[in-house]
Phi, psi and omega in degrees: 000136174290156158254155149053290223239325196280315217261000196264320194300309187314298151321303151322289178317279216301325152333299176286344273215316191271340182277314186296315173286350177266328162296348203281309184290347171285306180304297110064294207048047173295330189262002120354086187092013198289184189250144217096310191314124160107335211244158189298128121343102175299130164057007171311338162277359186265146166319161193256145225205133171263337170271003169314008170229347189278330206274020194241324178302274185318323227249305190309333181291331205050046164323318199311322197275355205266336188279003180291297198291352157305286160313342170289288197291339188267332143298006196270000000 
């Protein structure tokens, strides 16, 4: 078992260890062009949804009519 003193150092590295390869990609310009950069956050203003990926899920798929048509007939 670690102690403590072990687990804050560790913690520490992997910190600098991610600032540092993340200033290297900035420098870089890895993060240049990326595709989004400038445009609004999809639904960021909306309320928070626990389902929020299943319906982000349908509308990207375009589901919607097949799971209509699912439910129709499985209610039947």
């Amino acid at each position: 078992m670690r102690s403590m003193a072990q687990e804050r150092l560790t913690r520490r590295a992997i910190q600098v260890i991610s600032e540092n390869r993340i200033q290297q990609a900035i420098e870089e310009g890895q993060f240049d062009n990326l595709p989004g950069t400038g445009k609004p956050i999809p639904d960021i203003d909306e309320p928070y949804d626990p389902m929020w990926w299943l319906k982000q899920w349908i509308r990207r798929e375009s589901l919607r009519q097949e799971i209509a048509r699912y439910f129709s007939v499985s209610s039947r």
